[in-house]
KENU-165100 format. One line per 10 residues: number of its first residue (from 1); their letters; for each residue x, y, z of N, C-alpha, C, O. Coordinates in steps of 0.02 Angstrom, whole numbers. Layout:
<pts>
NUM> A> X:Y:Z:X:Y:Z:X:Y:Z:X:Y:Z ~ ... .
</pts>
This chain:
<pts>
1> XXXXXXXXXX> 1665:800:2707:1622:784:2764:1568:837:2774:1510:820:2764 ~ 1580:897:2792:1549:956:2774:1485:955:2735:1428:973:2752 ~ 1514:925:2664:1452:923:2610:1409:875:2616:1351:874:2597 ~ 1451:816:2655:1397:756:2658:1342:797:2709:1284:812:2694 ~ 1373:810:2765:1325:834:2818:1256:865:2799:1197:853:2808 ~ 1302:924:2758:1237:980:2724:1189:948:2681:1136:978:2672 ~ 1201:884:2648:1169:848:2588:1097:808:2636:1036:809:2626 ~ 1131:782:2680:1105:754:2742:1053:779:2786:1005:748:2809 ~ 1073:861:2796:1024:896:2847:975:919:2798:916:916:2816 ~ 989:944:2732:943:966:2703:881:914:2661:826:933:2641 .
11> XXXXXXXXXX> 913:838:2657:863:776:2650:805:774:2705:745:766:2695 ~ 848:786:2787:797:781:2847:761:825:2830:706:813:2854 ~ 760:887:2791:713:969:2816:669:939:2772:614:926:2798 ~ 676:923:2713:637:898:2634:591:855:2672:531:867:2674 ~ 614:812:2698:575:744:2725:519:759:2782:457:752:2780 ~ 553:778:2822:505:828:2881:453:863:2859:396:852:2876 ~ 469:905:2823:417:949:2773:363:931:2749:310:962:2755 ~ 376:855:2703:345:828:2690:290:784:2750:230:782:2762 ~ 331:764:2768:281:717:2821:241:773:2874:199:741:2906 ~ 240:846:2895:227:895:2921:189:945:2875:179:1005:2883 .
21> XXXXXXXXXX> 166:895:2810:151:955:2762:68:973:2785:34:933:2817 ~ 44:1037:2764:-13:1073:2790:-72:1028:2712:-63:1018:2652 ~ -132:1014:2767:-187:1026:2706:-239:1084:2702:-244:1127:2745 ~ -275:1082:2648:-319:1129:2628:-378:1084:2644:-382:1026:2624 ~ -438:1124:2695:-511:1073:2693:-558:1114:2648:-572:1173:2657 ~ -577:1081:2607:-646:1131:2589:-716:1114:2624:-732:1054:2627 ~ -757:1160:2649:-800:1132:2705:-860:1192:2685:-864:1230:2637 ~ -895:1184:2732:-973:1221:2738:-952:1280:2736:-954:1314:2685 ~ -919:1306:2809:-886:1372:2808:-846:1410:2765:-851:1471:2769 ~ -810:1388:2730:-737:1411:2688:-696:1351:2678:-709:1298:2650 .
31> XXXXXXXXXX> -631:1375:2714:-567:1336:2686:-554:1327:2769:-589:1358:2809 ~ -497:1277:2793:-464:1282:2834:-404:1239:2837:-399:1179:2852 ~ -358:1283:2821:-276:1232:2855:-275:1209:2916:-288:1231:2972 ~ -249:1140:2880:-229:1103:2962:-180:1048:2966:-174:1008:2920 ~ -158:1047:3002:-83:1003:2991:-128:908:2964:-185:886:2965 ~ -54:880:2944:-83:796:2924:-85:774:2979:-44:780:3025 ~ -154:734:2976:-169:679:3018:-172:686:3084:-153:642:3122 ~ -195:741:3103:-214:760:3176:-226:709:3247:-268:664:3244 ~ -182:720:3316:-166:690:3359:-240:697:3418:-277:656:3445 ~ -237:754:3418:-293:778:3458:-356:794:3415:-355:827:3363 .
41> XXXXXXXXXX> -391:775:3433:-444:800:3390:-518:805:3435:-532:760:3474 ~ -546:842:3430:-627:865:3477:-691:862:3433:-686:899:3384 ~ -739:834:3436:-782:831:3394:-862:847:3434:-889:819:3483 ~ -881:898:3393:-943:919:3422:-1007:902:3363:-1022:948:3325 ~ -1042:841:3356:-1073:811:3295:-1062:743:3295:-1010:711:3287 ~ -1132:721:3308:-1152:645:3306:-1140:630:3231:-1133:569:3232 ~ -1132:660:3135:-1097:639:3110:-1036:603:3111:-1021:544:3101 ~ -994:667:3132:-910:669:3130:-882:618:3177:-827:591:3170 ~ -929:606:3231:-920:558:3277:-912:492:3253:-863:456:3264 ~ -976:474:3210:-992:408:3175:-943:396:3141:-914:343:3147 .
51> XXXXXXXXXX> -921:449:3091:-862:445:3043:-785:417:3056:-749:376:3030 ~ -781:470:3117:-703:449:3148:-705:379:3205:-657:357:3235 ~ -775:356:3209:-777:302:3259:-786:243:3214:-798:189:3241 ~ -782:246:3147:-791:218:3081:-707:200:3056:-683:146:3040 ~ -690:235:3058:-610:257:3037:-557:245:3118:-497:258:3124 ~ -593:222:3160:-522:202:3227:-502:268:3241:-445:262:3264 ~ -517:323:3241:-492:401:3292:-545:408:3337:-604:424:3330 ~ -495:388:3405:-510:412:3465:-519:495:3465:-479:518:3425 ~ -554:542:3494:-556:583:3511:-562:602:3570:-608:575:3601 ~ -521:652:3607:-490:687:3653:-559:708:3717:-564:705:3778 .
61> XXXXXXXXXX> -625:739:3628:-676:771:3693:-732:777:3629:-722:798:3572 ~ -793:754:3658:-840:734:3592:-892:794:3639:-874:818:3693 ~ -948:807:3609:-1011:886:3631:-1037:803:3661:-1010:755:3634 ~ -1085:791:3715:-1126:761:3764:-1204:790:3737:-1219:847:3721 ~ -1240:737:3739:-1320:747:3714:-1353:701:3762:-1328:647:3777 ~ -1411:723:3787:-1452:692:3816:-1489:631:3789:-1526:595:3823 ~ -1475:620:3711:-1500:589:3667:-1455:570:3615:-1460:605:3565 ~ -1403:516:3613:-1355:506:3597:-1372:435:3562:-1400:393:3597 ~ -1355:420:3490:-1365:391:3456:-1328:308:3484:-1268:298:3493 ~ -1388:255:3493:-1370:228:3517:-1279:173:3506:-1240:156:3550 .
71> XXXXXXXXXX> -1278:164:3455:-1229:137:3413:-1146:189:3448:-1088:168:3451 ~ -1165:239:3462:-1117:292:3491:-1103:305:3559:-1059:339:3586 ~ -1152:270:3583:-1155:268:3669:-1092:286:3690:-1072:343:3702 ~ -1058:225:3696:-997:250:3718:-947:297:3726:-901:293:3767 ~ -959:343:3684:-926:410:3697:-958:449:3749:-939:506:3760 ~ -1020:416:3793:-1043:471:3852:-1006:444:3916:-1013:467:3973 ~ -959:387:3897:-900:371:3947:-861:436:3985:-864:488:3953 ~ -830:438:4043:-806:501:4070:-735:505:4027:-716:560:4006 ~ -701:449:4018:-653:449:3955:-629:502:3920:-576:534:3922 ~ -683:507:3886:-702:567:3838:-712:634:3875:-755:632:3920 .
81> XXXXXXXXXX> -676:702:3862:-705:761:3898:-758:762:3872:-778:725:3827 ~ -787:808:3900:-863:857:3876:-830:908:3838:-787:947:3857 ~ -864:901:3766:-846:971:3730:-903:1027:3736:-900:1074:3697 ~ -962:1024:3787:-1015:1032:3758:-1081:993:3749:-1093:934:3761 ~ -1119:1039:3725:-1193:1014:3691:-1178:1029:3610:-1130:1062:3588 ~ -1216:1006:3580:-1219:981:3494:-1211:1072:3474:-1190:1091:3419 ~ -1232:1124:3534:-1265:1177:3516:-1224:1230:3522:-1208:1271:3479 ~ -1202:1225:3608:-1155:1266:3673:-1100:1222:3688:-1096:1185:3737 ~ -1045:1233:3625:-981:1205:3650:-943:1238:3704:-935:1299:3710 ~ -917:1180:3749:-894:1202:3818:-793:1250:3792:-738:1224:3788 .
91> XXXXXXXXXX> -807:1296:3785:-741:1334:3764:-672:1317:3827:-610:1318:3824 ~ -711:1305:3869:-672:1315:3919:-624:1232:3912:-564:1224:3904 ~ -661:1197:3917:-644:1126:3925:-605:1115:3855:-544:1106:3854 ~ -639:1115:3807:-608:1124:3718:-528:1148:3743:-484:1105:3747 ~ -517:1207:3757:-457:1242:3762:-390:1212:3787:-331:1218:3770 ~ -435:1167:3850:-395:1136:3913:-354:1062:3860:-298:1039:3869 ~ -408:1039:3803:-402:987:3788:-328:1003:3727:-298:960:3695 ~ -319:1051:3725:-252:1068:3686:-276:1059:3615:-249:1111:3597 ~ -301:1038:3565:-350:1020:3513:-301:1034:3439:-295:1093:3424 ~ -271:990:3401:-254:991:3354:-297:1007:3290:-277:1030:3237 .
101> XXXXXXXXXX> -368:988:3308:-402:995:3239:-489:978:3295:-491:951:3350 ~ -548:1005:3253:-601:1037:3314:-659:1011:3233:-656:1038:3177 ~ -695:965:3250:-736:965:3210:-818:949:3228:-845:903:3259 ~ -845:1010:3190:-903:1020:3226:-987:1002:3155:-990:1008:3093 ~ -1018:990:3186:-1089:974:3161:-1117:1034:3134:-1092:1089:3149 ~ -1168:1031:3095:-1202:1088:3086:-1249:1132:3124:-1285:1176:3101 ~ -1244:1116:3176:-1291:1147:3236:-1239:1194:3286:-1262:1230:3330 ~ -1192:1190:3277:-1124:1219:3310:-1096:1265:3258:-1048:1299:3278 ~ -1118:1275:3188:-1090:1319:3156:-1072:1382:3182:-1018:1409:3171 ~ -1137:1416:3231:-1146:1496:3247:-1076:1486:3277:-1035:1526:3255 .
111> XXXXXXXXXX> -1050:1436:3328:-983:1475:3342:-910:1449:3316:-859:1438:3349 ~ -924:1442:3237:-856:1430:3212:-793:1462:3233:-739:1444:3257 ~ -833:1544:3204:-760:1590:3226:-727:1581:3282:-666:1576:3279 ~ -765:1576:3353:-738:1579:3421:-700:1481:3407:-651:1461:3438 ~ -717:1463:3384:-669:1374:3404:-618:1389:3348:-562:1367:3364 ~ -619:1415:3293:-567:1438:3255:-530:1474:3284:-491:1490:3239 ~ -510:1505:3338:-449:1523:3382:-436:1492:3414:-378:1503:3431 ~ -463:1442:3445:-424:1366:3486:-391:1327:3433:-332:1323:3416 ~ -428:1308:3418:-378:1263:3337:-406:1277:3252:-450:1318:3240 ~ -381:1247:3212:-402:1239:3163:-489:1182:3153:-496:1122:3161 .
121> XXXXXXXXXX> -529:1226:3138:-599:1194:3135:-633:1206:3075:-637:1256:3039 ~ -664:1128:3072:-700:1116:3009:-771:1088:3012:-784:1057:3064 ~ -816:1093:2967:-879:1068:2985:-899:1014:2921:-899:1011:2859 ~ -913:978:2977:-935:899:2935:-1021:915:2929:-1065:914:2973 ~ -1025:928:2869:-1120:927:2861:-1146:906:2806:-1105:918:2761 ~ -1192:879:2786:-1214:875:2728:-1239:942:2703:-1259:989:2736 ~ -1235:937:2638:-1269:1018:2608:-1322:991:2551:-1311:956:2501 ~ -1390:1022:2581:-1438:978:2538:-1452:996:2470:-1477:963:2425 ~ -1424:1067:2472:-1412:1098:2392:-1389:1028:2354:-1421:990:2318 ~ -1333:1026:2374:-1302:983:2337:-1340:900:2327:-1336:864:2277 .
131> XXXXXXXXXX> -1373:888:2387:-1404:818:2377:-1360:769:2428:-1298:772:2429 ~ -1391:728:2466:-1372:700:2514:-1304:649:2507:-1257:652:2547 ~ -1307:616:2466:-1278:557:2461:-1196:599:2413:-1141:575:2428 ~ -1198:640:2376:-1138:676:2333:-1114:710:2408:-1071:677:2436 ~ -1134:762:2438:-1123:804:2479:-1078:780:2539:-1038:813:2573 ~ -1097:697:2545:-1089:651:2586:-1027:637:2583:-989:653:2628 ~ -1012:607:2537:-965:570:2488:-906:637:2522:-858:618:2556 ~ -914:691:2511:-864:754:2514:-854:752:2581:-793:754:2589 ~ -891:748:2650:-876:729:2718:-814:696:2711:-758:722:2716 ~ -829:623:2694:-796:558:2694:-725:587:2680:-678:601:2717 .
141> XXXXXXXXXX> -734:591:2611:-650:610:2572:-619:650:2633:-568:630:2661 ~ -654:708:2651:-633:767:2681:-587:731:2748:-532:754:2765 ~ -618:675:2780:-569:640:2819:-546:569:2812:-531:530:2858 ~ -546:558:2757:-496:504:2736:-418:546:2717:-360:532:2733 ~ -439:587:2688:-382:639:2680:-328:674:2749:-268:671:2764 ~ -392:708:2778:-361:742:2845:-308:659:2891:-247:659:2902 ~ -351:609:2904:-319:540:2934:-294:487:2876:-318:431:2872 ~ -259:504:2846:-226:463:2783:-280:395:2783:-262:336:2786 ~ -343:418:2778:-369:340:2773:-398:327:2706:-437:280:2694 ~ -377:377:2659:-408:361:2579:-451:321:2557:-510:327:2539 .
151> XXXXXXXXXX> -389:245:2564:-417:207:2524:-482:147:2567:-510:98:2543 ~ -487:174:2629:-527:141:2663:-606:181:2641:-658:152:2627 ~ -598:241:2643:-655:290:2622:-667:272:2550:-725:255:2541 ~ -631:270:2496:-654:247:2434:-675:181:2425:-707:164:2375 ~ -660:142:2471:-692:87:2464:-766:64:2476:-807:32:2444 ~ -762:100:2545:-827:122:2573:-898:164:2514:-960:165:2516 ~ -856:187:2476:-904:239:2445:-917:215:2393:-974:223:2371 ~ -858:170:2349:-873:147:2282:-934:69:2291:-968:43:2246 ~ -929:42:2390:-988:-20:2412:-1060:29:2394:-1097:21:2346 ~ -1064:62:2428:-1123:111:2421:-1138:150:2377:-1194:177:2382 .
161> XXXXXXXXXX> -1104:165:2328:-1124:194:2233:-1176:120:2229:-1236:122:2217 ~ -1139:60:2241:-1158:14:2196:-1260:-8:2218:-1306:-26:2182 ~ -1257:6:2293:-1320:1:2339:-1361:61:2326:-1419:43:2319 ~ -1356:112:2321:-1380:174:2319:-1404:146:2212:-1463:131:2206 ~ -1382:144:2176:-1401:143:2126:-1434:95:2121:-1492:111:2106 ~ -1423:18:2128:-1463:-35:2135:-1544:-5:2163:-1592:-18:2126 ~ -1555:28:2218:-1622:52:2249:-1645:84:2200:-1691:61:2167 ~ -1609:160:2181:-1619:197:2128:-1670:171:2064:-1724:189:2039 ~ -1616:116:2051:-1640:97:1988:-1725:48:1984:-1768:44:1940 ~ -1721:19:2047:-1782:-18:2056:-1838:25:2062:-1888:17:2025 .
171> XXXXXXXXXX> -1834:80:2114:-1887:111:2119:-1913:161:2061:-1972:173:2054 ~ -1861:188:2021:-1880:225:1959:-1892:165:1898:-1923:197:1856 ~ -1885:110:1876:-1902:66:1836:-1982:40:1871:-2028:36:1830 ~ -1995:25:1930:-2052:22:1958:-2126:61:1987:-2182:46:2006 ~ -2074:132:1974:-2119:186:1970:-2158:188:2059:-2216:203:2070 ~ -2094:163:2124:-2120:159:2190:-2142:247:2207:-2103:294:2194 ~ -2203:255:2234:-2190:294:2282:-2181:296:2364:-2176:242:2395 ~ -2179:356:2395:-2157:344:2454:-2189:410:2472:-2192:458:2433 ~ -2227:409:2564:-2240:469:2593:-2195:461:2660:-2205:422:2707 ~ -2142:508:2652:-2089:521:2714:-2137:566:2786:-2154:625:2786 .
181> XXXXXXXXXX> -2148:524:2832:-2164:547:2881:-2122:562:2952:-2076:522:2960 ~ -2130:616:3007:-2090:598:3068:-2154:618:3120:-2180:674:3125 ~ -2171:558:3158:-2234:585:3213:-2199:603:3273:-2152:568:3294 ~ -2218:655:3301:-2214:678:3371:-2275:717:3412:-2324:743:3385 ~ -2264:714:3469:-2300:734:3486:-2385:770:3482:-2416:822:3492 ~ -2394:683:3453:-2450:683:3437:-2474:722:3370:-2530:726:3345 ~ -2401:754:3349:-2440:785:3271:-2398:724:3211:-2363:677:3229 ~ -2406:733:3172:-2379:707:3109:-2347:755:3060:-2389:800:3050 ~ -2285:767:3022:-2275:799:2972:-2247:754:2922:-2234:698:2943 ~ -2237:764:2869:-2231:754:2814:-2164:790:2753:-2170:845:2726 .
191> XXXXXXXXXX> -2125:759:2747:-2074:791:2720:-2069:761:2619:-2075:704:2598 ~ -2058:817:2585:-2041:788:2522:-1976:807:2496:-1924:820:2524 ~ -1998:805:2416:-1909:803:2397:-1841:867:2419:-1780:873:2413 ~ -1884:895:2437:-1841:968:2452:-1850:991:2541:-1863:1047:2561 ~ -1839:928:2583:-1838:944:2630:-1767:917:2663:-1711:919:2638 ~ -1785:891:2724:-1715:888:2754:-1694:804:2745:-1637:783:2755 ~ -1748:762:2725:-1759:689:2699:-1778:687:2631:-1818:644:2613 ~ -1756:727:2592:-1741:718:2509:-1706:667:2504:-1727:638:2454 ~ -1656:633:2530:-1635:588:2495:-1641:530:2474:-1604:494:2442 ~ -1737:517:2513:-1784:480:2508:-1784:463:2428:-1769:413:2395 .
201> XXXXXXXXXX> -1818:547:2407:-1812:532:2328:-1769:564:2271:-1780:566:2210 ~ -1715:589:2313:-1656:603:2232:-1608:542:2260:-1610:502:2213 ~ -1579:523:2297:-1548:493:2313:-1565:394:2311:-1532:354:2278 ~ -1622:377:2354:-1668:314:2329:-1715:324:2284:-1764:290:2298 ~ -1721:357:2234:-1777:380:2166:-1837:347:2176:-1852:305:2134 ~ -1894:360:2244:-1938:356:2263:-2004:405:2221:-1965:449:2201 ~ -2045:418:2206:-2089:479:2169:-2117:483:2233:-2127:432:2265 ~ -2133:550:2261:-2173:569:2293:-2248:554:2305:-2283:584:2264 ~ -2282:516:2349:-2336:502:2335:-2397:576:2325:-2453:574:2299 ~ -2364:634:2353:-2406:682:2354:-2380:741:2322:-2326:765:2341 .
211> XXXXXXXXXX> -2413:764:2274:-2387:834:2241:-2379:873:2298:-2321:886:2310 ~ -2416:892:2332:-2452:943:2361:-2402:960:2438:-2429:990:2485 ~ -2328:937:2443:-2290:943:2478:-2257:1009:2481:-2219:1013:2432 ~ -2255:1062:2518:-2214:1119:2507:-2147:1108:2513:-2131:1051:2528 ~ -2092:1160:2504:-2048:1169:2511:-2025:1195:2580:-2036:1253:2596 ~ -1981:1136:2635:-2006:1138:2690:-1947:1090:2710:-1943:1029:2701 ~ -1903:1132:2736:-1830:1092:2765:-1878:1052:2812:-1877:991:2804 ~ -1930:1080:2870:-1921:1049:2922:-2024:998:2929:-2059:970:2970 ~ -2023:1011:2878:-2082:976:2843:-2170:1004:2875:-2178:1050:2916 ~ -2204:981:2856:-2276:1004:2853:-2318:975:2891:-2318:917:2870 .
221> XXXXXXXXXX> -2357:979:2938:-2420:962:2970:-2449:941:2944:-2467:981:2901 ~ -2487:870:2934:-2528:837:2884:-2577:799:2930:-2550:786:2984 ~ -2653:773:2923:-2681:728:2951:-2693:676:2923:-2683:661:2864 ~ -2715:649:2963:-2739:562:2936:-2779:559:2851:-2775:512:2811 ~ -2812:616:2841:-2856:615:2790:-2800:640:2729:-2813:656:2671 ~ -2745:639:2756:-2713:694:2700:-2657:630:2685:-2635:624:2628 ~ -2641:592:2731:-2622:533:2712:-2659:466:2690:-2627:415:2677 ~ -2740:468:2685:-2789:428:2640:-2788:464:2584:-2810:429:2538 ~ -2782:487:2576:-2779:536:2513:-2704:529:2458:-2692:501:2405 ~ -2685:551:2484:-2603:516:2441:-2595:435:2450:-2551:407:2419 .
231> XXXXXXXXXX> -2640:394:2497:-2646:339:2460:-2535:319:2449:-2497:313:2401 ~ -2532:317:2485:-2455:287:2472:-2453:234:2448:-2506:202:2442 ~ -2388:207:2424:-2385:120:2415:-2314:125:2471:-2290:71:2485 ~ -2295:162:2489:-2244:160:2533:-2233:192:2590:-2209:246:2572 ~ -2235:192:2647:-2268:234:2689:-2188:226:2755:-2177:178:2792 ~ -2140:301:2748:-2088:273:2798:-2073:341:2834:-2065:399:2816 ~ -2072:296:2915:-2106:330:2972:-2043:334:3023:-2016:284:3046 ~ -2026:396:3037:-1960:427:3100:-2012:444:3134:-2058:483:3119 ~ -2000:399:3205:-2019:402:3280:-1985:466:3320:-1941:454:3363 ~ -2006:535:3306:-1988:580:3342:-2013:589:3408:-1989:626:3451 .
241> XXXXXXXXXX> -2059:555:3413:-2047:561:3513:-1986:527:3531:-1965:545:3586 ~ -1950:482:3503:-1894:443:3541:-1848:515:3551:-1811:502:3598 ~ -1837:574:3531:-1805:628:3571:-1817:653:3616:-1779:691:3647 ~ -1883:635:3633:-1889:666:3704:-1912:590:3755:-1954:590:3799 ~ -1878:537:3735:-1889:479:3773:-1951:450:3796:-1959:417:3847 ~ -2000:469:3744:-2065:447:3726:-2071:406:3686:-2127:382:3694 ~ -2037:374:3629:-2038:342:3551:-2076:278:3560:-2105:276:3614 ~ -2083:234:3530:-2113:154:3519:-2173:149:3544:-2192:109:3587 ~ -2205:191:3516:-2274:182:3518:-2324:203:3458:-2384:215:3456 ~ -2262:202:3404:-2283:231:3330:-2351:199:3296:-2389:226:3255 .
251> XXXXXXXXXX> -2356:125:3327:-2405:98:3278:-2479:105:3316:-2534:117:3290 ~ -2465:95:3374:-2536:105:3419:-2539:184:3425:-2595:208:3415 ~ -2493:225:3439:-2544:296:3440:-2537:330:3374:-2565:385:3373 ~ -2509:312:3322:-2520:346:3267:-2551:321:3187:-2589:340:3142 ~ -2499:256:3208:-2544:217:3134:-2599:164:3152:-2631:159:3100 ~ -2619:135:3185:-2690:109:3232:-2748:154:3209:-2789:176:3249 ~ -2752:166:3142:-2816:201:3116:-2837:208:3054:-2805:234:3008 ~ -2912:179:3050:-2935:178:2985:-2913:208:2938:-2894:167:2897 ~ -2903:276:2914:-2874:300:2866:-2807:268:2833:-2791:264:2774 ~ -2777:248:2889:-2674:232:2874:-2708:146:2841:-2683:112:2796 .
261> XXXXXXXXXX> -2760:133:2874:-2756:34:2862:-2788:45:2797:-2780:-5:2761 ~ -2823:93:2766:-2853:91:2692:-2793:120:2661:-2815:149:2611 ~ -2737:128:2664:-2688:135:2611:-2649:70:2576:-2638:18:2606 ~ -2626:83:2497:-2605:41:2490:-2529:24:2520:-2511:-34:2514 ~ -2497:57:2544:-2425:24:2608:-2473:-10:2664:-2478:-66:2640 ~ -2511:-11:2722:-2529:-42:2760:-2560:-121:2718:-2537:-177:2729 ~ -2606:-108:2678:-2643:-167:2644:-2573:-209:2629:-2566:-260:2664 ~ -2524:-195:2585:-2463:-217:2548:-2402:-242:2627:-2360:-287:2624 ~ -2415:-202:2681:-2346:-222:2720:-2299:-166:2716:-2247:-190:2740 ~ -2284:-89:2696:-2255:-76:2645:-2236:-13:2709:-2188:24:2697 .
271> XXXXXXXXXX> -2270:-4:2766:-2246:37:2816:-2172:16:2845:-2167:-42:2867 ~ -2124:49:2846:-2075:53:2859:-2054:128:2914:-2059:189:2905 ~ -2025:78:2984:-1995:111:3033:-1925:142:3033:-1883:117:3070 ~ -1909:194:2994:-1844:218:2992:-1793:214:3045:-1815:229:3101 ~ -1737:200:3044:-1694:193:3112:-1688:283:3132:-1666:323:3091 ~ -1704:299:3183:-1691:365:3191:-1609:380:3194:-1583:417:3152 ~ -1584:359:3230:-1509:377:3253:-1464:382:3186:-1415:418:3189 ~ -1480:343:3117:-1468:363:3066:-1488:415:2999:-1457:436:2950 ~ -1567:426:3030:-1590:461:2965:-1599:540:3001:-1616:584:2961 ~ -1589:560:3069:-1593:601:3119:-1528:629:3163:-1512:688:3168 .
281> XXXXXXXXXX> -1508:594:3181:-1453:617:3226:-1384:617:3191:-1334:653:3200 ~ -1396:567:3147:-1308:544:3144:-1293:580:3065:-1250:552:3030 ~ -1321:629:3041:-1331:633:2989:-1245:626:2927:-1189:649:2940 ~ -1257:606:2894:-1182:600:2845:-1140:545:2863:-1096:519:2829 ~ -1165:526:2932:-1119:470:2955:-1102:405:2931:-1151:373:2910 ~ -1038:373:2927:-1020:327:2887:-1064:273:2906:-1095:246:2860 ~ -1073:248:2976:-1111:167:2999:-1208:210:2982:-1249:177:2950 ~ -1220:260:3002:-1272:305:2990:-1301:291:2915:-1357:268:2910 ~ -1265:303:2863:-1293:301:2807:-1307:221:2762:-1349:211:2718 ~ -1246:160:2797:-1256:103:2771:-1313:97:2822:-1322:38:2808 .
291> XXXXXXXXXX> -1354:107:2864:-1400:111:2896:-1464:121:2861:-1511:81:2865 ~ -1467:189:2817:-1512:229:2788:-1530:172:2723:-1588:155:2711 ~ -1460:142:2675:-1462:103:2653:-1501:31:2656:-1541:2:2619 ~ -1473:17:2710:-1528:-62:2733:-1586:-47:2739:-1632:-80:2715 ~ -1592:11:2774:-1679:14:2789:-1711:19:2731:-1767:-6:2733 ~ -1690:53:2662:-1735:61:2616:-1732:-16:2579:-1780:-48:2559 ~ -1658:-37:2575:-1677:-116:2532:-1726:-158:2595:-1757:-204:2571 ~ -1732:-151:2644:-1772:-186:2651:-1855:-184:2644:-1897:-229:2648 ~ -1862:-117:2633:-1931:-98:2628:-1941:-106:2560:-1999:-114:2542 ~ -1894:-104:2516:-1903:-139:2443:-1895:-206:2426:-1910:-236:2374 .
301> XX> -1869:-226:2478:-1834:-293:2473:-1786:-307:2419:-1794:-343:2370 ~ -1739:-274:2436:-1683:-299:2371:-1629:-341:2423:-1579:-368:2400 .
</pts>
């Protein structure tokens, strides 16, 4: 009896163990252990948000933005604590929320260390070294893994290999170009392959309509003459006043002018309104990027 017992208790410890076993994240920051499949969880990042609101995890206490991606609304419910701004996570409230696992955006990096003593924290970001859409892909896994949702994430990823290459392949067999714009406040900039919307063209294999693009995460000041000039055949445009609750007025105060109507995208149809909340806010995000997706097949029409 004795031995059965001991055969018995030591199956429960094996089993427990197992189902209690620790993972390894590899992330922006480093490494971080954290138990399977986390109960509580706090999320400061309109990504990580999209992702786990993608995947069915409720979260405990999401960061609050004045400018909250509309598709996500609902998390500015009182429901949800306040973790915070995207920027100034609320430590105090985080703490209260007891937090099994703390995952934060790339704008919240500066205070990893300090949320890494409330719980185990990881950062969901794209890394553009790496290229948008691969980098991406590593988010995803990173919590299909952490929430045993694997094979929902590989499924997801192997739909979008197949969309992402389909574009790929049209626009490099067709030789499309494209000038990535974001207007605000009355200025215009211009982003190319090595900015923070590269994945315009390593990712949808767009050619740049303009050499003459610097190297420029947060992109370049350009005028009207500098966009008659590169002459686009594809011309796709992020409404950055909609952050400061100014937006939809892209075509009358910015493209409403001779220069933009002598290009070949205006002549062709070929201007395209980027969804902001996907190519801006929600960045890496699972509903975010089949987003990024549609918008370009449709401006190609595939």
């Amino acid at each position: 009896m004795k031995l059965k017992l001991s055969v018995m208790l030591v199956s429960t410890l094996i089993s427990g163990g197992a189902m209690a076993k620790d993972l390894v994240i590899e992330h922006y920051m480093g490494s971080t252990k954290i138990s399977d499949a986390p109960k509580r969880v706090v999320v400061i990042g309109h990504g990580a948000l999209d992702a786990l609101d993608y995947l069915g995890i409720e979260p405990v206490a999401v960061a609050k933005a004045p400018i909250m991606p509309q598709y996500l609304d609902k998390f500015q419910d009182a429901k949800y604590a306040s973790a915070g701004s995207l920027f100034e996570p609320d430590f105090e409230t985080i703490y209260s929320q007891k937090p099994d696992l703390i995952i934060i955006g790339p704008r919240a990096t500066s205070k990893y260390k300090e949320l890494s003593e409330i719980a185990p924290t990881i950062v969901f970001s794209a890394d553009l070294k790496q290229g948008y859409w691969q980098s991406t892909q590593k988010q995803w896994r990173n919590m299909g893994e952490i929430f045993n949702a694997q094979q929902k994430i590989e499924q997801k990823i192997s739909q979008l290999n197949e969309e992402f290459a389909a574009i790929k392949q049209y626009n490099e067999k067709n030789q499309v170009d494209a000038l990535t714009i974001m207007t605000s406040g009355g200025n215009i900039t211009t982003f190319g392959s090595q900015s923070r919307f590269a994945s315009v063209y390593e990712d949808f294999g767009f050619k740049e309509s303009s050499s003459n693009v610097k190297t420029n995460n947060h992109g370049d000041i350009i005028s009207y003459e500098y966009i008659n000039k590169a002459n686009p055949s594809t011309l796709l445009v992020i409404d950055g006043d909609k952050l400061s609750g100014k937006g939809n007025q892209v075509e009358e105060q910015y493209l409403d002018n001779d220069l933009v109507k002598a290009t070949n995208a205006y002549k062709n149809k070929r201007i395209t309104l980027l969804d902001l909340d996907a190519w801006y806010l929600s960045i890496s995000g699972i509903s975010a990027t089949e987003k990024m997706v549609s918008d370009i097949k449709e401006t190609v029409e595939l």
